[in-house]
C-alpha positions, 0 to 999 in steps of 0.5 A: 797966458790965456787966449782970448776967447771970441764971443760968437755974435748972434745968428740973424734967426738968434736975433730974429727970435730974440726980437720976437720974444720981446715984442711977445712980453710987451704985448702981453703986458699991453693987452691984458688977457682976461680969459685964464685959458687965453692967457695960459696960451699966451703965457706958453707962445712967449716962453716957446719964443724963448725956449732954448731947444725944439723938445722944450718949444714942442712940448710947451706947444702941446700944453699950448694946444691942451689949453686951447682945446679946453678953451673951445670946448668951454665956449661951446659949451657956453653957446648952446 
């Protein structure tokens, strides 16, 4: 005979995260980013919301960072 197993309930930092990652895709969907650049961020500071470790959040979090840079120089580059 098996034994039951428990279902282990979300942490409050689990659910917390869970939340965010949820407010972060309807706020997507909601406020369209025209900018290719902003919205590959975007796209990466969901998916770090969802990532199921911190080596997978931290490397997103440098793409992240790479398209940023590139955003700024971009605009710079427009300013002068």
């Amino acid at each position: 005979m098996k034994a039951k197993q428990r279902v282990r309930e979300p942490s409050l930092t689990e659910s917390l995260l869970d939340a965010r990652a949820a407010h972060a895709s309807n706020s997507s969907a909601a406020y369209p980013i025209s900018d290719p650049w902003l919205r590959g961020v975007s796209e990466l500071l969901t998916r770090i919301c969802q990532a199921d470790s911190i080596e997978v959040a931290r490397w997103m979090a440098g793409d992240a960072l790479v398209l940023l840079r590139a955003y700024v120089v971009k605009q710079n580059g427009q300013s002068n």
